[in-house]
N, CA and C atoms as an extended XYZ file, in Angstrom:
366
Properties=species:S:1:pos:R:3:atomname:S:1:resname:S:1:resid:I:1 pbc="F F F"
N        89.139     -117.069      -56.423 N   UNK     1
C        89.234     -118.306      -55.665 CA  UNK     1
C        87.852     -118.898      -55.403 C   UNK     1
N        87.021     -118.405      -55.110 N   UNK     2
C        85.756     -118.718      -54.669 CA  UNK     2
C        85.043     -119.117      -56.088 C   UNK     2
N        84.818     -118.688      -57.007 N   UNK     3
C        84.440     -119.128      -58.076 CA  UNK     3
C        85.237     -120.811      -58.594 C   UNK     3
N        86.789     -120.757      -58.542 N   UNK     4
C        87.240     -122.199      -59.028 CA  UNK     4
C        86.557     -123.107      -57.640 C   UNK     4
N        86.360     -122.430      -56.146 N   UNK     5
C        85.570     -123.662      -55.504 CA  UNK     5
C        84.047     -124.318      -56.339 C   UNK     5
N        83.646     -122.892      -56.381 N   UNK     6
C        82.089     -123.302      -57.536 CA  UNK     6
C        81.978     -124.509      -58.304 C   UNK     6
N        83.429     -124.092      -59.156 N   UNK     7
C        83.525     -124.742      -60.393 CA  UNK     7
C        83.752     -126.114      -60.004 C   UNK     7
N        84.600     -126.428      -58.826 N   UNK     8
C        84.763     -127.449      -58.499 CA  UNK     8
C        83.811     -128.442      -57.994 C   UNK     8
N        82.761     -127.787      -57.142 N   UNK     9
C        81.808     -128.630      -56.429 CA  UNK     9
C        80.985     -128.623      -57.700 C   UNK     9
N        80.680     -128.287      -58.749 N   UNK    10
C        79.894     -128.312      -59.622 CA  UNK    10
C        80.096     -129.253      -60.587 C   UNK    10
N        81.657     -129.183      -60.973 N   UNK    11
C        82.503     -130.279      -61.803 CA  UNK    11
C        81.870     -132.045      -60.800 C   UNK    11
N        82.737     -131.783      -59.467 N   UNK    12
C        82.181     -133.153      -58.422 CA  UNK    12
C        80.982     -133.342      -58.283 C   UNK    12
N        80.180     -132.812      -58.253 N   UNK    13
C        78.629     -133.275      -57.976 CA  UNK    13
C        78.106     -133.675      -59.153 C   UNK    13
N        78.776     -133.258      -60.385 N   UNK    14
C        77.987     -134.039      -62.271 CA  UNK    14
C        78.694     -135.167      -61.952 C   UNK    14
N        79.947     -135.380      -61.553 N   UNK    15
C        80.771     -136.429      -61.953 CA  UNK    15
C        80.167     -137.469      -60.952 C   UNK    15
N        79.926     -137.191      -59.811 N   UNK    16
C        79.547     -138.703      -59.041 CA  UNK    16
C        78.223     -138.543      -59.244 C   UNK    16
N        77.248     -137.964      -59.311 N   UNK    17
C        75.845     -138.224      -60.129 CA  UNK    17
C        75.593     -138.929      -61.517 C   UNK    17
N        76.409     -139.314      -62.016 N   UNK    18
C        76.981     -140.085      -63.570 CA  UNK    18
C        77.505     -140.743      -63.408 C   UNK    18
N        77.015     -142.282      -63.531 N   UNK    19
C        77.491     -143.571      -63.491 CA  UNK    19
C        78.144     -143.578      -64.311 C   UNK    19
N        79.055     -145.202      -63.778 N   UNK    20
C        80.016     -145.215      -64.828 CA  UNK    20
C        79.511     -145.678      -66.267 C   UNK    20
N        78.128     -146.561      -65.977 N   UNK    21
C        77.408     -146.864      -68.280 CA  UNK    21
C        77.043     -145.787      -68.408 C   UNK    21
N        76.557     -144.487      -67.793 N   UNK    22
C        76.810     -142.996      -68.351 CA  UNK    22
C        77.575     -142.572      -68.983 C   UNK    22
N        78.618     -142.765      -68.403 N   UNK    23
C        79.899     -141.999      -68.341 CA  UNK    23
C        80.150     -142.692      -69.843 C   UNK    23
N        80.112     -143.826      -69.715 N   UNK    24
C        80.748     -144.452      -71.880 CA  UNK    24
C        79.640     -144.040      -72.388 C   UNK    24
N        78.617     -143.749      -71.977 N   UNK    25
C        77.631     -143.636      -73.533 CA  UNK    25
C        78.432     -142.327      -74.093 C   UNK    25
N        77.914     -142.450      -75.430 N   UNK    26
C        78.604     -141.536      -76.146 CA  UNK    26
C        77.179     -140.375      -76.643 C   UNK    26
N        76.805     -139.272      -76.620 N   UNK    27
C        76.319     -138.145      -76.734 CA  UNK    27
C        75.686     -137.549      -75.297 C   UNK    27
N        75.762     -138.342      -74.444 N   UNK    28
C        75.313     -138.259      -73.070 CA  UNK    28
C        75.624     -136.484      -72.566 C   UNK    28
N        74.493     -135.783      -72.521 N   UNK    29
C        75.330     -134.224      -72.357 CA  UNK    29
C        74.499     -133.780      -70.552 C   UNK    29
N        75.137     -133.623      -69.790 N   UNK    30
C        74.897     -133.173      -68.392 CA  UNK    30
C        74.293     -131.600      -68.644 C   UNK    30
N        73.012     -131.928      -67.873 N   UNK    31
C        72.652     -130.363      -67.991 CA  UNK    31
C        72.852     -129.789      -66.548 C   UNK    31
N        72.918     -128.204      -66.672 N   UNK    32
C        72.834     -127.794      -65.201 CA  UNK    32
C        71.898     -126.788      -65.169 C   UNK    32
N        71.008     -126.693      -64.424 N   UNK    33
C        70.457     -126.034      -63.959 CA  UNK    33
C        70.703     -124.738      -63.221 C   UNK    33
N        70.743     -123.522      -63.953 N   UNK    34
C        71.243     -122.056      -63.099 CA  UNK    34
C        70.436     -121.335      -62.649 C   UNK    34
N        69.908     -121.294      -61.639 N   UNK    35
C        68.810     -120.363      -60.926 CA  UNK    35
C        69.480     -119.382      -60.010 C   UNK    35
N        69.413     -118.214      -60.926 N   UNK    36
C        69.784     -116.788      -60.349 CA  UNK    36
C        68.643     -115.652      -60.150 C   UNK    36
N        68.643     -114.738      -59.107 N   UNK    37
C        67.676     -114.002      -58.484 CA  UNK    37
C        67.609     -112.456      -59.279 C   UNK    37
N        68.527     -112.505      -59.668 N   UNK    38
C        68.998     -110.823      -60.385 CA  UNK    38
C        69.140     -111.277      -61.243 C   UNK    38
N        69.463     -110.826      -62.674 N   UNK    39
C        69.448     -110.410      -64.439 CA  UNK    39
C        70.215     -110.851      -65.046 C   UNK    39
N        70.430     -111.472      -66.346 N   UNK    40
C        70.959     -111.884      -66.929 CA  UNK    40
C        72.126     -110.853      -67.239 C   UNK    40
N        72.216     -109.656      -67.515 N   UNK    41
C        72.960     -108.635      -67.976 CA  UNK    41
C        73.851     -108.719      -66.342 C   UNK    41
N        72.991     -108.790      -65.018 N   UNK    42
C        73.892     -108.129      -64.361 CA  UNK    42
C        74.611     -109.734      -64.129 C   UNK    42
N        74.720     -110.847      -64.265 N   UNK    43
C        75.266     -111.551      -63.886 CA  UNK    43
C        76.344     -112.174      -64.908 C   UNK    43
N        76.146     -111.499      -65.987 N   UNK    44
C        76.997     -111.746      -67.329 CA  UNK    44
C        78.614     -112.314      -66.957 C   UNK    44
N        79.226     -111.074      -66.543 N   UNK    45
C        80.357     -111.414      -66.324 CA  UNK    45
C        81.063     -112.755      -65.206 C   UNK    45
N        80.053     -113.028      -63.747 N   UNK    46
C        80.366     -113.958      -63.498 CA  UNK    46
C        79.550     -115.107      -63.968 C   UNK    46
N        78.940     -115.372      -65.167 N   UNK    47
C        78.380     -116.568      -66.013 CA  UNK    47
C        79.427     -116.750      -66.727 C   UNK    47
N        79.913     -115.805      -67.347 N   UNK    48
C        81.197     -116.039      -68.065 CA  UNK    48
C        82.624     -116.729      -67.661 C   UNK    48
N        82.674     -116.208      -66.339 N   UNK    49
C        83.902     -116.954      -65.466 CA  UNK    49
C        83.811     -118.605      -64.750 C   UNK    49
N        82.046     -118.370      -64.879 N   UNK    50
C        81.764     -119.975      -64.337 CA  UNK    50
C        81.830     -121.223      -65.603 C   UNK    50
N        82.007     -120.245      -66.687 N   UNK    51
C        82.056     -121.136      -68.060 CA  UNK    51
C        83.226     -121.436      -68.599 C   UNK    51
N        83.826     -120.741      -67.835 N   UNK    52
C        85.266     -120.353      -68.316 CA  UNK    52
C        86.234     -121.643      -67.479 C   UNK    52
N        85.532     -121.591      -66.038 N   UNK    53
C        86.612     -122.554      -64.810 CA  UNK    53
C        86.148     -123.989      -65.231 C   UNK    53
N        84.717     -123.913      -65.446 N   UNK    54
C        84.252     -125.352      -66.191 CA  UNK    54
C        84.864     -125.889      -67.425 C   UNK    54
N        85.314     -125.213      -68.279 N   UNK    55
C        85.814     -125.795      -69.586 CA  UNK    55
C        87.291     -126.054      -69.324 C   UNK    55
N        88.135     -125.018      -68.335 N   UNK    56
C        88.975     -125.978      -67.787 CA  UNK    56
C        88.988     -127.044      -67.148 C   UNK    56
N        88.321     -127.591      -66.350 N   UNK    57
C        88.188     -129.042      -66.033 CA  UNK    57
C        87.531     -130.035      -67.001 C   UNK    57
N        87.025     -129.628      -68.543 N   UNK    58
C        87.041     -130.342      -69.617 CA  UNK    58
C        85.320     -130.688      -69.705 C   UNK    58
N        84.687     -129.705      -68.784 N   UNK    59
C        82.839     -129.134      -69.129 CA  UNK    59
C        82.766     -128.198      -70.069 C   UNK    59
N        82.499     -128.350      -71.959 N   UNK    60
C        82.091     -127.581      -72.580 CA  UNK    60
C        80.701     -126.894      -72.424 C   UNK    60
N        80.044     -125.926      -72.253 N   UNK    61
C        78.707     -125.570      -72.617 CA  UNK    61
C        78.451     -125.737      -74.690 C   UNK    61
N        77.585     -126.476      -74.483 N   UNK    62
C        77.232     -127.005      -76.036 CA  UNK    62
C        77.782     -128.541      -76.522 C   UNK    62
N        78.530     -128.464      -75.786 N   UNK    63
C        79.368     -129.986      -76.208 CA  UNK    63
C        79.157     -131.291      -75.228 C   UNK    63
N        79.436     -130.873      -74.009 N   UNK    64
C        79.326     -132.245      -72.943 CA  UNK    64
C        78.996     -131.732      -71.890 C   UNK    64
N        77.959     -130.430      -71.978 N   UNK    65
C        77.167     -129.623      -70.669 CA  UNK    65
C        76.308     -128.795      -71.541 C   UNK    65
N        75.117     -128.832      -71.071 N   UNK    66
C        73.717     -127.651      -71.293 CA  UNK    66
C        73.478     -126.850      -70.035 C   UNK    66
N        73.601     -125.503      -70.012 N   UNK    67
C        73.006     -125.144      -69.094 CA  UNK    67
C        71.791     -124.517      -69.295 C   UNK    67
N        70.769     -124.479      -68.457 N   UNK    68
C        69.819     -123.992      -68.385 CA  UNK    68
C        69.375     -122.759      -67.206 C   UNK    68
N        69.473     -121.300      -67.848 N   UNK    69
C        69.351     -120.675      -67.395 CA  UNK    69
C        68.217     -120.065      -66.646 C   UNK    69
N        67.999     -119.628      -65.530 N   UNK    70
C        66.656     -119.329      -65.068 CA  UNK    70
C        67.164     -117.805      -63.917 C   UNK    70
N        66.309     -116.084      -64.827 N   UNK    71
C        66.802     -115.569      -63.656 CA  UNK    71
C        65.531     -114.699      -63.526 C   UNK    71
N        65.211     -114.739      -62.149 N   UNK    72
C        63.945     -114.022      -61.768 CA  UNK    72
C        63.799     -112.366      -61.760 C   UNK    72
N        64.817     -111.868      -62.598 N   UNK    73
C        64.939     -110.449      -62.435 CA  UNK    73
C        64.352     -109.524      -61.558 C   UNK    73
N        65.061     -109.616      -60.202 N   UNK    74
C        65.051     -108.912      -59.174 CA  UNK    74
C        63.610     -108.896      -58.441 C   UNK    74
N        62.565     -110.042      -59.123 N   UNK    75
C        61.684     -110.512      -58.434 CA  UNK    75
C        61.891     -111.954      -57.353 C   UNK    75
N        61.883     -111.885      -56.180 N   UNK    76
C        62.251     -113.123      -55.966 CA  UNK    76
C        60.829     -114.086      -55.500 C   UNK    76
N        59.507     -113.251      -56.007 N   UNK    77
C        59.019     -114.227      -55.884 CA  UNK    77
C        58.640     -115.205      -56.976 C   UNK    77
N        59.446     -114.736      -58.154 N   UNK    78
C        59.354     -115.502      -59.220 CA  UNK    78
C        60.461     -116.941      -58.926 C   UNK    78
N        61.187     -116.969      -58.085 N   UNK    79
C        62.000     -118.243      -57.909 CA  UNK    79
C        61.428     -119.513      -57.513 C   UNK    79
N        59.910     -119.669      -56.841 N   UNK    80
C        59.514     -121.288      -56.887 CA  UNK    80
C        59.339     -121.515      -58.249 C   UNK    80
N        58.906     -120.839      -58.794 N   UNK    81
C        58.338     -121.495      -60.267 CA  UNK    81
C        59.536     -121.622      -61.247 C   UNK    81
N        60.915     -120.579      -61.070 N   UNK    82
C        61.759     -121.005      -61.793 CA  UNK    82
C        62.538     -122.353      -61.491 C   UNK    82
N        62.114     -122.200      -59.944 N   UNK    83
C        63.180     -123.852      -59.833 CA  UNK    83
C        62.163     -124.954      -60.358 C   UNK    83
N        61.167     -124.441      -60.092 N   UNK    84
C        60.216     -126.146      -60.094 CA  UNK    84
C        60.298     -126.249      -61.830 C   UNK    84
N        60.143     -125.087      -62.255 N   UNK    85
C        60.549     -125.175      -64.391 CA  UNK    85
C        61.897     -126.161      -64.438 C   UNK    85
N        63.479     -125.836      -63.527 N   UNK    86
C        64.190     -126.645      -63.726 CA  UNK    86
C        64.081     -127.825      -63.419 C   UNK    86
N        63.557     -128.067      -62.345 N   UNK    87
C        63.213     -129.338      -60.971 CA  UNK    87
C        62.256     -130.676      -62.902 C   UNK    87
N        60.974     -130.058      -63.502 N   UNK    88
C        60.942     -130.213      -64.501 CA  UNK    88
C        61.409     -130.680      -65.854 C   UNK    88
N        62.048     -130.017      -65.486 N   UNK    89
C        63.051     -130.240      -66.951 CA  UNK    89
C        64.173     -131.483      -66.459 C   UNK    89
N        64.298     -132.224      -65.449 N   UNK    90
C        64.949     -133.244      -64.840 CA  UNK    90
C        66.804     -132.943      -64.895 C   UNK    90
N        67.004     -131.687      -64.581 N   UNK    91
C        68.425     -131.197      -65.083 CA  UNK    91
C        68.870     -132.064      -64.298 C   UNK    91
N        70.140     -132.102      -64.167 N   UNK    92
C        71.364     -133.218      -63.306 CA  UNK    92
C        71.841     -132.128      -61.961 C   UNK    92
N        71.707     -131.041      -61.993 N   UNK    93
C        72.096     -130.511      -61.131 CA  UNK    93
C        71.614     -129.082      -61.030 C   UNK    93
N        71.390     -128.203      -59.888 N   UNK    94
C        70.743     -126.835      -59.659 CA  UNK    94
C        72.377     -126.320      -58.692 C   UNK    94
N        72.235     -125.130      -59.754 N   UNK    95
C        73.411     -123.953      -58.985 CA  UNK    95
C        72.229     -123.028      -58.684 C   UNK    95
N        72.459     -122.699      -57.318 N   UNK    96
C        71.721     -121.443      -56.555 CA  UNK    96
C        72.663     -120.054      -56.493 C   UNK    96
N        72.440     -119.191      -56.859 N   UNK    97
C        73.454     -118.274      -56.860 CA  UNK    97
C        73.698     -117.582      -55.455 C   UNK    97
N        72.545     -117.411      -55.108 N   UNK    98
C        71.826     -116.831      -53.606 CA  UNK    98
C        71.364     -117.435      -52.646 C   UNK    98
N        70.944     -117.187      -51.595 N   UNK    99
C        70.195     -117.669      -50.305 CA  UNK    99
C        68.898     -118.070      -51.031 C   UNK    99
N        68.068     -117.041      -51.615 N   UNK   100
C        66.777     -117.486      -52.221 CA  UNK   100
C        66.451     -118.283      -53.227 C   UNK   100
N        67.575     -118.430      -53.735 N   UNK   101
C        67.733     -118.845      -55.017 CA  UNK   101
C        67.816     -120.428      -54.969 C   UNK   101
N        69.050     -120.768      -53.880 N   UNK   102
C        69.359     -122.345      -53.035 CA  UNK   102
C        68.068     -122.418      -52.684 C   UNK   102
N        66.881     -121.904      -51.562 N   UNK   103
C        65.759     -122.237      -50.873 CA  UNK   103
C        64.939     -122.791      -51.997 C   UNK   103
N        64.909     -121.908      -52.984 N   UNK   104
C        63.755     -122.327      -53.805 CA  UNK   104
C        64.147     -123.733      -54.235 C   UNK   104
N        65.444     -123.664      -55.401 N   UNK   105
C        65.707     -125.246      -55.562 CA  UNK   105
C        65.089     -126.433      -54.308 C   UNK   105
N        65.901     -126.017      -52.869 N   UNK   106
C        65.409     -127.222      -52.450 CA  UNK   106
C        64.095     -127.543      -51.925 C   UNK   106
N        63.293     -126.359      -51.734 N   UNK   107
C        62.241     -126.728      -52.129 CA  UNK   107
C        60.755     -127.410      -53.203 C   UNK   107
N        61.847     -127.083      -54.580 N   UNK   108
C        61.140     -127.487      -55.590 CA  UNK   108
C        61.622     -128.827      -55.729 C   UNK   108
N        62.915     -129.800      -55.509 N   UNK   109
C        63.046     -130.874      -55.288 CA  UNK   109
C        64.084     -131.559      -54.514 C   UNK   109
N        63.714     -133.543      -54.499 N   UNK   110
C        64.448     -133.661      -53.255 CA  UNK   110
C        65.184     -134.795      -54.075 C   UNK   110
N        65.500     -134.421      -55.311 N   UNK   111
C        66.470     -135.756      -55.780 CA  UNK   111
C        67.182     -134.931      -56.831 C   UNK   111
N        67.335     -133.877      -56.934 N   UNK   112
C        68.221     -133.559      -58.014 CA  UNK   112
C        69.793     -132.426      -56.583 C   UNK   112
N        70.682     -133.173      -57.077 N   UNK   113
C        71.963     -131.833      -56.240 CA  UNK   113
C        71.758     -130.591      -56.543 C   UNK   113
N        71.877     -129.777      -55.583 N   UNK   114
C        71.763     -128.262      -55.643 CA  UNK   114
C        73.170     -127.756      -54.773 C   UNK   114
N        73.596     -127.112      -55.670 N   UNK   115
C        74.962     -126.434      -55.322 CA  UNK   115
C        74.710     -124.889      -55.341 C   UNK   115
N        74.662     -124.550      -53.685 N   UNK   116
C        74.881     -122.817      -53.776 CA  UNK   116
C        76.332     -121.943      -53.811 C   UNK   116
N        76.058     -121.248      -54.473 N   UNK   117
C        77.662     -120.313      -54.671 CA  UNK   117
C        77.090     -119.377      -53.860 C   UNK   117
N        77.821     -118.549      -53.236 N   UNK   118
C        77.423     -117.398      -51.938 CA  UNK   118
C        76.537     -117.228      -51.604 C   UNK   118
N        76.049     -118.291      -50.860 N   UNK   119
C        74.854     -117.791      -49.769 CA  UNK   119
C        75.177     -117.304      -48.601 C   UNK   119
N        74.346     -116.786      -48.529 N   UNK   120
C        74.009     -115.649      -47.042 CA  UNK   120
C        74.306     -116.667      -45.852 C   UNK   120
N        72.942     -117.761      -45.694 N   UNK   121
C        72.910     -118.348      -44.913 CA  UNK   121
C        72.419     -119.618      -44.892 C   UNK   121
N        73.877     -120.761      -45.480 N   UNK   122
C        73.141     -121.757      -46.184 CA  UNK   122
C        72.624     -123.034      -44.699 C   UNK   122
């Protein structure tokens, strides 16, 4: 359950950040920004389920979504520099996986949406 909320505020926050002459251009691909605090291996399985609730609401990864992955492997003081790399890269949106993970995004910027999935203490 908590994951299709994810999926949902994640689905709503691309969709009203994308105008509607966005929305007709045709190759127009929404990137998202994933800034996670722990490992690619250990977060595998719920990357997989967040790809999974997205392509049901009709978000391919490769097709009409890029994500861009960023994970500080169990360093968290590697997270300003991973958000400000996304903050950078001008993604459409930052998923925080964590408490530290959300902080850093909104610290690295103040115009892109940042959506946290289980924080501690948002």
């Amino acid at each position: 359950m908590n994951t299709k909320m994810i999926v949902c505020l994640v689905a709503a926050t691309l969709l009203s950040t994308t105008s509607f002459a966005q929305a007709q251009q045709t190759g127009k691909v929404a990137r998202i920004g994933f800034l996670d605090s722990s490992t690619a291996s250990g977060m595998a399985v719920l990357i997989d389920a967040f790809r999974q609730e997205l392509s049901k609401l009709g978000w391919i990864e490769g097709k009409n979504i890029t994500i861009e992955y960023r994970f500080a492997e169990a360093r968290t003081e590697r997270l300003p520099e991973l958000a400000g790399d996304l903050a950078r890269l001008g993604v459409d949106l930052i998923v925080g996986t964590d408490t530290p993970s959300a902080l850093a995004a909104k610290n690295a910027t103040t115009n892109i949406p940042i959506v946290m999935a289980n924080p501690g203490d948002p």
